[in-house]
C-alpha positions in Angstrom: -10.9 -23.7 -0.6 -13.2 -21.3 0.9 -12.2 -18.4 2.5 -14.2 -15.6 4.5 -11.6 -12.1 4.7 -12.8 -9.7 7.3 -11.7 -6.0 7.4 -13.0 -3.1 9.0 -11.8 -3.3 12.5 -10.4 -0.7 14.6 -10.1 1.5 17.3 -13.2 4.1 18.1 -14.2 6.4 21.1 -17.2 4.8 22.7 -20.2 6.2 20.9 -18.6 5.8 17.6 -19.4 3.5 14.5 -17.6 1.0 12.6 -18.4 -1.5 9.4 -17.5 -4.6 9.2 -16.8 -6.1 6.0 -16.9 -10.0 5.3 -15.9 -11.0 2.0 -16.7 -14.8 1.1 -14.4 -16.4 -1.9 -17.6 -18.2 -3.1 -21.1 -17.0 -4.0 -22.9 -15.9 -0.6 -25.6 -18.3 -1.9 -24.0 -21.8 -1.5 -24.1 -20.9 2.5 -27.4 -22.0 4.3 -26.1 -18.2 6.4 -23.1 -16.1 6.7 -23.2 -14.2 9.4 -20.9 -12.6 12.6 -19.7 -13.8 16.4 -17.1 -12.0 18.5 -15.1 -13.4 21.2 -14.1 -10.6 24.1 -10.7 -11.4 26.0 -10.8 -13.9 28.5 -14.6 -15.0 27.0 -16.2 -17.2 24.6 -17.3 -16.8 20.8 -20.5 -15.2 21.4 -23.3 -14.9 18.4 -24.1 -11.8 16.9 -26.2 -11.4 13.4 -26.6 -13.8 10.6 -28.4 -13.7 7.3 -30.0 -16.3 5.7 -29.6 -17.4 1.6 -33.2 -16.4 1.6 -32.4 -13.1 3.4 -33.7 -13.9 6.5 -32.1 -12.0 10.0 -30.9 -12.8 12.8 -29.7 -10.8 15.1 -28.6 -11.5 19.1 -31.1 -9.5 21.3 -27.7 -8.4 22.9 -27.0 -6.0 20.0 -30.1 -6.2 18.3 -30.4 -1.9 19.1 -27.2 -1.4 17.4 -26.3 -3.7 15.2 -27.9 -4.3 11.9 -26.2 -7.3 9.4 -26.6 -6.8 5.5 -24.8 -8.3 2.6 -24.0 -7.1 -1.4 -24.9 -10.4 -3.4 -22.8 -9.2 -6.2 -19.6 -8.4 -4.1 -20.3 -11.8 -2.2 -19.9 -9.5 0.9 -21.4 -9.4 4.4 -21.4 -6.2 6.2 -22.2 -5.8 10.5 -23.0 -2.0 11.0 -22.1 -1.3 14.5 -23.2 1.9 16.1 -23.1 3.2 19.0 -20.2 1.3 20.6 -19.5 0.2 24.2 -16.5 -0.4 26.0 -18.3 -4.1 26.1 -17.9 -4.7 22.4 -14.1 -4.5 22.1 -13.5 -8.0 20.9 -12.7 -9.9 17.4 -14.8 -10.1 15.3 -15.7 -13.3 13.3 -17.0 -13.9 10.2 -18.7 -17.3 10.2 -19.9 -19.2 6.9 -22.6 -22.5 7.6 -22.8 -24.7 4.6 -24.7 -27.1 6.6 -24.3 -30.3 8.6 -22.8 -32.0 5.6 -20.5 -29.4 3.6 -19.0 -28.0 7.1 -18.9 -24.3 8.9 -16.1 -21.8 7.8 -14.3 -19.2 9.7 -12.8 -16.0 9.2 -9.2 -14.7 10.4 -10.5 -12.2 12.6 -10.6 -8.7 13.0 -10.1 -6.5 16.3 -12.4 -3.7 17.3 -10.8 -1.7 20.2 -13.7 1.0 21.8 -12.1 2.6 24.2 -11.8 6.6 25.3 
């Protein structure tokens, strides 16, 4: 069964930085993209950064500033480096996994980030 483990989540001052780590139980490469979304309180699951097989990037023009998605093949891990944090970001965070229209999308648990001052 797939699984996609998030960690890295917290609380920071606003200004602050957090990683986000995404660790997928299979190889990275038998996802079409594994990327991020976050869902604020009250709000719905929002986009934020995925990267392709390939290696392609997306990133939402919403964080595109601050945000910057990377992965370690070998650790089958995806990372979201957040800088610069807002109030407007505290949210959790979602790991999402897209093995296409056949094979199904896969979600993480979860992981709070709290910016507040």
């Amino acid at each position: 069964q797939v699984q996609l483990v998030e960690s890295g989540g917290g609380s920071v001052q606003p200004g602050g930085s957090l990683r986000l780590s995404c660790v997928v139980s299979e190889s990275i490469f038998s996802f079409w993209s594994v990327g991020w979304y976050r869902q604020p309180p009250g709000k719905q699951r929002d986009f934020l950064a995925a990267i392709s097989a390939g290696g392609n990037i997306n990133v939402s023009d919403v964080v595109k500033d601050r945000f910057a998605i990377s992965r370690d093949d070998a650790k089958n891990t995806v990372y979201l480096q957040m800088d610069n944090l807002k109030s407007e970001d505290t949210a959790i965070y979602y790991c999402h996994g897209d093995r296409g229209p056949r094979r199904g999308v896969f979600w993480g648990q979860g992981t709070q980030v709290t910016v507040s001052s």
